[in-house]
N, C-alpha and C positions, 0 to 999 in steps of 0.2 A: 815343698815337703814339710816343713817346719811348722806351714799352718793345719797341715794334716795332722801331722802330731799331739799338736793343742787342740784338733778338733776329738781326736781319740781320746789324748791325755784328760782334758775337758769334760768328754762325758762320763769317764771312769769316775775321777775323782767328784762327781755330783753325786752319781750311784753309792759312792762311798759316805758322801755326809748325807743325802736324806733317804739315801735307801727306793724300793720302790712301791711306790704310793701305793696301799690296799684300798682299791675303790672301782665304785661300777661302772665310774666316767674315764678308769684308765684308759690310754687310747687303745692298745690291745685289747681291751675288754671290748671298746666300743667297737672296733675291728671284728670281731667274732660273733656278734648281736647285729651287724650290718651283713655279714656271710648268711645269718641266719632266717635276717629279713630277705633277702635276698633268691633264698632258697627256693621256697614256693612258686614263685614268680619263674625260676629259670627249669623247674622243672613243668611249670603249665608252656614255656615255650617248646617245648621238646619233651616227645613222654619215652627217650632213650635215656635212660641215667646217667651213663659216662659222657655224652655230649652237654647234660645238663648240669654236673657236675663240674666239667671243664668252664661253661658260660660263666657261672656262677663265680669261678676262681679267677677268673681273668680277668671277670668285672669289679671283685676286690680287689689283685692285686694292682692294675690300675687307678683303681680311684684313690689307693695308697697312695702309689708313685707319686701321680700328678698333685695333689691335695699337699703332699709335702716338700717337695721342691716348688711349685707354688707358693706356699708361705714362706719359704726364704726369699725367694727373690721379692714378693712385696717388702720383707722385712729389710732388705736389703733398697729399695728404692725409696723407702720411709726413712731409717736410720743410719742408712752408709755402711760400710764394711765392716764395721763393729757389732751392730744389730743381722745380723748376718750371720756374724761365727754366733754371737749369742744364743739364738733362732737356731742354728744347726745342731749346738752342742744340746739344747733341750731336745730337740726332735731326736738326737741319736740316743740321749741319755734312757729316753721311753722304752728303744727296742734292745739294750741289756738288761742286765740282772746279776751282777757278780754278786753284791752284796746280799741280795734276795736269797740265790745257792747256801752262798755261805750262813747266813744265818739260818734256814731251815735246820740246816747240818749241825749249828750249833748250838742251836735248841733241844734238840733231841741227846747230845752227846750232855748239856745239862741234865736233863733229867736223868741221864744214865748213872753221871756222877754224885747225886742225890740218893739215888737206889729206886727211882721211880722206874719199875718198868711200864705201866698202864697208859703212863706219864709220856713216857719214851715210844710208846704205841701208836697212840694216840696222833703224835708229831708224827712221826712216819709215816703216819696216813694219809695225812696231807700233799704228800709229793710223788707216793710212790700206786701202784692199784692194786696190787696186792694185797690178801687178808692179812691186817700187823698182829691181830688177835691170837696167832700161832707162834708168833717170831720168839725166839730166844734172847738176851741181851746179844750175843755176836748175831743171832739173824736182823736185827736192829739198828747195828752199825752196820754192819756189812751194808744191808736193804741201803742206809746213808749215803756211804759212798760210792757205792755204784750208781744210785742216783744223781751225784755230781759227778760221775765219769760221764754219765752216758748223755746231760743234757750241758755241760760247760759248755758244747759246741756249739748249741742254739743259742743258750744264753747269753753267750760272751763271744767268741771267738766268729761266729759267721755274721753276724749284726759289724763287726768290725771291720771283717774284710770285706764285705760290700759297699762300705762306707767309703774304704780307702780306693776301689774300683772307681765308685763313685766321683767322687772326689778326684781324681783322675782326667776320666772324662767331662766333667763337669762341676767342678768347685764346690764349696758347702754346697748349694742345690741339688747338685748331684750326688752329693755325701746321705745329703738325707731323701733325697727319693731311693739312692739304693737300696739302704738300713732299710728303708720303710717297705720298700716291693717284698725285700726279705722277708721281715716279721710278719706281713701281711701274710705269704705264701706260707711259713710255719703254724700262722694262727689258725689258716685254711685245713692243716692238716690235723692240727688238736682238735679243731672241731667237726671234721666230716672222716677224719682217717681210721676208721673202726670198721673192721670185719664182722658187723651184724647184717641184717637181713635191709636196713633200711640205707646203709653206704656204703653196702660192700662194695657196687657200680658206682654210684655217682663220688665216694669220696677217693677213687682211684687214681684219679688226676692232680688234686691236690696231693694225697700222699706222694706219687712218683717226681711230683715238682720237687715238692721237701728231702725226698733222697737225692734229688741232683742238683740241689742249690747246698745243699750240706757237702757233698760229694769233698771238697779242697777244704773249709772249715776242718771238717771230722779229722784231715791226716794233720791239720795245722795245729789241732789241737795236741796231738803227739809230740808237736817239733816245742810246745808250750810249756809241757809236764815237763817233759825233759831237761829245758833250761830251769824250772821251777826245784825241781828233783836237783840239778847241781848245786843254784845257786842257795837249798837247802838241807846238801849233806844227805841227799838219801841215795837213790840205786837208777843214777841215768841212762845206764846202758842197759838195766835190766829192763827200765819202761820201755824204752826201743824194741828188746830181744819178746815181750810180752805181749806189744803192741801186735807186731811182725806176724809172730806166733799165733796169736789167738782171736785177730781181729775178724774170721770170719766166722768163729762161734756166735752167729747170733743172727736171725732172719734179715735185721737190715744192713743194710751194704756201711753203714757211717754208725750206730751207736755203741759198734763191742770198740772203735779206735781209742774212745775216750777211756773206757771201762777199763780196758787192756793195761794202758797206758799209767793210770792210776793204780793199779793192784801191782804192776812191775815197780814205782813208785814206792810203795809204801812196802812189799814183801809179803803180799797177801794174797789169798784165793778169793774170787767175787765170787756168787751162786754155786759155790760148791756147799756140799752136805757139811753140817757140823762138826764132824770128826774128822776131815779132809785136812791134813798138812797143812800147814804157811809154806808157801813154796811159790808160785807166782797167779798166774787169773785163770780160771775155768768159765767162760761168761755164760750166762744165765739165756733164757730165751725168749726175750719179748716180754718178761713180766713188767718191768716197768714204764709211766709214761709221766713225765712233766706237767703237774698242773700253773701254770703260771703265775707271775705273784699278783698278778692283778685280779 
């Protein structure tokens, strides 16, 4: 368990000094450009979408798996137990983003305290799909923080606990195929999960993977604010009583937990109207979606 912990503790604090890398060769980038290539190919196999859709997701989320518990074990028969956890703790480091959250968020709370609102727009636009060209300064933080309620789960908190699964059943190698089938199946869903005319069939599969691999993440996220909420002096029992509350305002079964969670946290209303009380979370409905930092 100890080395689990250093494998966890290990890829937080890299996330923390270099942050995560802006580039086209990140492997989640390269991950979503592989689904993409991929695409065509699985639907000339099959011209039913949701079977071609499903092909397509299986055969990334595999090639994730295998690809990266594979690299440890070579790294591991190359440089011994050491290159090992080394190898693990990068491969997990890829599928967070604590620090990525965190800095969009306070980027935008700069420009706020500056007086830039076009400034503060602008930033907002980047993580949220929403027009920011309307937003208010409170519709600007608000849009902020409900965007790190509703994706900490992905970002941080489900990448973890697959690790630690992982890891479980199979040691660093397993730490990082877990992480990695994860990220892989969340990438699948950023990029085919949209209710347009061309994935409303085939991205269905992926999407319903990513509400049930989130499914334990999203409430773990809850048990996360809460101890963050104590060990910070703000309202632990009301993120509980908000969570509880109002975690089914919202189409999906896992993004109002975070949301909820965070606004009972801080003594706030998320997606309510301007003139709506401070009183606890009204959650918003499916306006927002996670662009990754890579």
């Amino acid at each position: 368990m100890g080395e689990m912990a250093l494998l966890l503790f290990g890829s937080w604090l890299l996330d923390l000094l270099c942050g995560d890398p802006r580039t086209p060769y990140h492997p989640v980038a390269l991950t979503g450009r592989f689904a993409l290539f991929l695409e065509p190919y699985c639907r000339k196999l099959t011209h039913r979408e949701f079977p071609a859709g499903m092909w397509c997701s299986l055969a990334v989320v595999i090639s994730a798996t295998t690809l990266a518990g594979t690299v440890v074990i070579i790294a591991g028969w190359l440089g011994g137990k050491t290159a090992t956890m080394i190898v693990s703790i990068i491969l997990l480091y890829f599928t967070v983003a604590p620090r990525c959250l965190c800095d969009h968020v306070r980027a935008v709370e700069k420009r706020l305290a500056a007086g830039d609102l076009p400034g503060a727009r602008r930033r907002i636009g980047w993580i949220v799909s929403r027009d920011p060209e309307a937003l208010s300064v409170r519709g600007v933080i608000r849009s902020g923080v409900e965007s790190l309620g509703e994706n900490f789960s992905d970002g941080v908190t489900a990448a973890w606990f697959y690790a630690a699964l992982g890891w479980l059943a199979g040691g660093p190698a397993g730490a990082a195929a877990a992480a990695w089938g994860y990220r892989a199946a969340n990438t699948l869903d950023a990029t085919f999960g949209y209710k347009n005319r061309r994935y409303r069939r085939f991205g269905t599969f992926p999407a319903r993977c990513d509400d049930l691999l989130n499914f334990i993440p999203a409430r773990l996220t809850v048990a996360a604010v809460i101890m963050a909420a104590a060990l910070l002096r703000l309202r632990p029992l009301n993120t509980w009583k908000c969570a509880w509350r109002d975690h089914r305002k919202h189409p999906s079964p896992n993004s109002a937990w975070g949301m909820a969670a965070f606004a009972g946290a801080l003594g706030v209303r998320l997606g309510a109207k301007p003139n709506t009380p401070r009183a606890g979370s009204n959650i918003p409905t499916g306006a927002l979606r996670w662009n990754h930092c890579a």
